[in-house]
N, C-alpha and C positions, 0 to 999 in steps of 0.2 A: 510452425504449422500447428494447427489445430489438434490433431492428433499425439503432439508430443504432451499435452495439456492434461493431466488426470488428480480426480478433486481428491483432495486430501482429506481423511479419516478424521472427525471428530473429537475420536479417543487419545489422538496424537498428539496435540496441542491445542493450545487455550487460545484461540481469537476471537473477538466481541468484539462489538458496536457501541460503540460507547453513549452516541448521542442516541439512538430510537432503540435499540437493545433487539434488532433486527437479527435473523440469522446472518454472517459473514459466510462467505463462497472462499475458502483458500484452494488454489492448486501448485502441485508440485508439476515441475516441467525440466524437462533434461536440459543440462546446459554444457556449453564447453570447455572440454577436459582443463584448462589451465584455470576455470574459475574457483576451481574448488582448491585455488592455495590460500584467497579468503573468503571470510564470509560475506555473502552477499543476501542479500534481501531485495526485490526490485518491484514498481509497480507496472500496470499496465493497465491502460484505458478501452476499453472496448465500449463499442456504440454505434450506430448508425447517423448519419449526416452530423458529425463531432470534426471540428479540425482538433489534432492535439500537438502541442510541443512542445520541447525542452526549453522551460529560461531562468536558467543558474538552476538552483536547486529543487524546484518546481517542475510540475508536469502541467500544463496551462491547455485546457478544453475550452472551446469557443462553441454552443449549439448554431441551430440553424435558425433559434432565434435571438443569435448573440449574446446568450448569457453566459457569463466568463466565470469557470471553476477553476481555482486554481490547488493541487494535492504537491502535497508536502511530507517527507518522513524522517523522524526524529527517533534519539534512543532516549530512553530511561534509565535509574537503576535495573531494574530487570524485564523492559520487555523494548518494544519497536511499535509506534506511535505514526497511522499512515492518517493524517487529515488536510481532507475537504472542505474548501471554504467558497461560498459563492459572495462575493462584496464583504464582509466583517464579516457576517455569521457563517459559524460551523453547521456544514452540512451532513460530514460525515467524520466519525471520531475511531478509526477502526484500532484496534492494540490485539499485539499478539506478545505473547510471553517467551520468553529464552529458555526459562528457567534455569539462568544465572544470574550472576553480578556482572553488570556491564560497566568496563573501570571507564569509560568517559562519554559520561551522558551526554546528549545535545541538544535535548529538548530546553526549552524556556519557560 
């Protein structure tokens, strides 16, 4: 629900926009008690007349005038890397940092 949704402090972590250096929207939201034995990080699509869905790894948005976004997330040495591609080009480059050492990167 909407209400479990509350946006997260500025002061608390480092997320940027990589590609237009936009402000980023982070929210924290309660999850259920067994997720917190690891770490999770997840996205979520919000939009009006958007179909969205899971294929493999990917979050794949279709608009209502069939433009196909397809969002993807990767780690770094030290942060989590969520991008948006619409056809080749990078639409959106969002990074948020851990402020750790992450022992097995997966980005490319």
């Amino acid at each position: 629900m909407a209400s479990d949704f509350t946006e997260a402090s500025s002061d608390e972590l480092l997320a940027t926009n990589e590609v237009s250096g936009e402000r980023v929207f982070v929210y924290r939201v309660r999850v259920p008690r067994l997720w917190y034995v690891a770490p999770f990080i997840g996205v979520a699509a919000v939009g009006k007349n958007m179909n969205t869905r899971n294929a493999g790894a990917e979050l794949v948005s279709v608009d209502r005038g069939h433009g196909i976004r397809r969002a993807g997330l990767c780690t770094s040495e030290e942060g989590v890397h969520l991008v948006e591609r619409t056809g080749a080009s990078e639409r959106t480059h969002l990074y948020l940092s851990v402020g750790y050492a992450i022992e097995s990167p997966t980005c490319r």
